[in-house]
C-alpha positions in Angstrom: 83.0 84.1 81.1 85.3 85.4 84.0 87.9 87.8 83.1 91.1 86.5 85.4 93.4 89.2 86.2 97.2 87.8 86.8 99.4 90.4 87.8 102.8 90.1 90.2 101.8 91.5 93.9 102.3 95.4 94.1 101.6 95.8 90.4 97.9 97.2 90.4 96.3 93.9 89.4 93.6 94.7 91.9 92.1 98.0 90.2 92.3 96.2 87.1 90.1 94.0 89.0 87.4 96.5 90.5 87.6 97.9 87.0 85.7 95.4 85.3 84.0 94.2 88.6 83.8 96.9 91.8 81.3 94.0 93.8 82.6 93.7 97.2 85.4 96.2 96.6 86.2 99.1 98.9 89.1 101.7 99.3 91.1 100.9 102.1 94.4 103.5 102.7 94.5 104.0 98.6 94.5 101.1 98.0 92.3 98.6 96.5 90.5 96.0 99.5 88.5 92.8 97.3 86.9 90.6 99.7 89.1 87.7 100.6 86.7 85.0 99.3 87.1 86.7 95.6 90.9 86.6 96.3 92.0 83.6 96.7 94.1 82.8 94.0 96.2 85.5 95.4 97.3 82.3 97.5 97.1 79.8 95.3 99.2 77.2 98.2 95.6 77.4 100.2 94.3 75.2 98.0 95.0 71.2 97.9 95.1 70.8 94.6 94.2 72.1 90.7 91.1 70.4 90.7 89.9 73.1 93.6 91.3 75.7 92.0 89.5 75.0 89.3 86.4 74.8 91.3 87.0 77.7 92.7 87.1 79.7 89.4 83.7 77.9 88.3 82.3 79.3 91.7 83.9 82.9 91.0 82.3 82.7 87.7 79.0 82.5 88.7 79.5 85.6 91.4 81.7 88.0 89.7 83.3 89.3 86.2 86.7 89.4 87.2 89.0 87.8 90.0 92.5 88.5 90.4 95.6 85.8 91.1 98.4 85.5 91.5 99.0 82.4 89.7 100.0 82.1 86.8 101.3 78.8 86.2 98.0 77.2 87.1 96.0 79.1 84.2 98.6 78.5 81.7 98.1 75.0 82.8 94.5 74.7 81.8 95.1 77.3 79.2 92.8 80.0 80.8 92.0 83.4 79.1 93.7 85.7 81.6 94.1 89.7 81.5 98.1 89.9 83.1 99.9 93.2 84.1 103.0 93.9 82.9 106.0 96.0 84.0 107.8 97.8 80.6 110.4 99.9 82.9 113.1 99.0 85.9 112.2 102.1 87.8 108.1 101.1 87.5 108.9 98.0 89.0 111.2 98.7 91.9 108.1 101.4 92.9 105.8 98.4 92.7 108.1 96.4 94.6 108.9 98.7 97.3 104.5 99.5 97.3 104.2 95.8 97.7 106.5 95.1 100.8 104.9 98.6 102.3 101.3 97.6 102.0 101.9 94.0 103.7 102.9 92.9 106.7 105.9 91.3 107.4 105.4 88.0 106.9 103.6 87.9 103.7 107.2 89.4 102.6 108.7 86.7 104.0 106.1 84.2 102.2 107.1 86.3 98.9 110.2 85.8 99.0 110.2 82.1 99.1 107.8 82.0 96.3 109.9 83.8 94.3 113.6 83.7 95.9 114.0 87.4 96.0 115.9 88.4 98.9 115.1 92.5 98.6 113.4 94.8 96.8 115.5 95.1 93.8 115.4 91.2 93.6 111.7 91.7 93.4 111.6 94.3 91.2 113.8 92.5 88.7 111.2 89.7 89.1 108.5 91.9 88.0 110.2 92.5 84.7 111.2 88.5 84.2 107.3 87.9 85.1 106.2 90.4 82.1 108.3 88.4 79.9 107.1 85.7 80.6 103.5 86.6 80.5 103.8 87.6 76.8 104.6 84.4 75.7 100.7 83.6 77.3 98.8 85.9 76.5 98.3 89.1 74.6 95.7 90.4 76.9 98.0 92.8 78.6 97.9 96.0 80.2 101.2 97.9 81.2 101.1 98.9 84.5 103.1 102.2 83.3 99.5 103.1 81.3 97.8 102.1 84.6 98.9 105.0 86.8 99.0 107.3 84.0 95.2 106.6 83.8 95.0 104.4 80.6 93.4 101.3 82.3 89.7 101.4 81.0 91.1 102.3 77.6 93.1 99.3 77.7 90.9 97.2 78.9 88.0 98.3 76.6 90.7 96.4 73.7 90.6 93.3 75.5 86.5 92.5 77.6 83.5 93.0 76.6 82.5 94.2 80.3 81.3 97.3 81.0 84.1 99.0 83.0 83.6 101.5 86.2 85.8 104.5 85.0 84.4 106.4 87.9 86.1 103.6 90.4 88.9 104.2 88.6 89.2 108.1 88.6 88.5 107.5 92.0 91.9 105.4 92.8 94.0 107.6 90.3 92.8 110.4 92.8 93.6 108.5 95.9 97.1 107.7 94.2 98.0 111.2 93.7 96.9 112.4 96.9 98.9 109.3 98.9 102.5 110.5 97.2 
């Protein structure tokens, strides 16, 4: 079974990711890089409908352990058991929200913010926090990303999957983290 990782962009669901699967992962500026065929539901408007979405996780599953998305709606839909990251404080999410609109370019910004309607960074932020809420009422697989980057993911995650998790991968980013503020 494929752990699905649904986490709001900017809030870490990538490590989460690499954590339980590090397969075609790499560092890239501190960040976490997952091969853009793994990472598709991170668009979930490139595909034409559920049914190849639905595919597409079949596909994932016979590849990898874990696949992050960004959408949510489609896996409460077909009542998927997904790991989602959640945001417990303002200020955690307006530093997620302002690491999102850094990390991308421009336009995916743009294409954000007509997913979503926010219209800045606070905006964002505050959707972060909506997006947590709403999340609990889905699943209790969470992980806050406040334990994240304090370097409680494995532990957390070692509550909800049965994987084997790459805590090394993950000291690894914690390091990059402190060294990129």
């Amino acid at each position: 079974m494929i752990e699905i990782v649904c986490a709001a962009g900017g809030t870490c669901g990538d490590i989460l990711t690499a954590i339980m699967d590090a397969s075609d992962v790499e560092f890239k500026n501190a960040t976490v890089w997952i091969a853009p065929e793994r990472s598709q539901l991170k668009k979930p408007h490139s595909f034409a409908d559920d049914s190849a979405k639905n595919n597409y996780v079949n596909l994932m599953s016979l590849v990898y352990n874990s696949i992050p998305s960004h959408d949510l709606d489609f896996h409460v839909r077909y009542r998927h058991s997904f790991i989602a990251v959640t945001v417990d404080k303002f200020e955690t999410a307006l530093w997620a929200a302002e690491r999102f609109k850094k990390l991308h370019r421009p336009h995916v910004w743009e294409e954000m913010q007509k997913v979503c309607g926010a219209t800045n960074v606070n905006e964002y932020a505050q959707t972060m926090m909506d997006y947590s809420n709403l999340v609990r009422k889905h699943t209790t697989k969470l992980v806050a990303l406040e334990r994240i980057l304090a370097g409680h993911a494995v532990e957390d995650l070692n509550q909800i999957t049965d994987l084997d998790l790459n805590n090394e991968f993950y000291q690894q980013w914690l390091k990059l983290q402190h060294n990129a503020c």
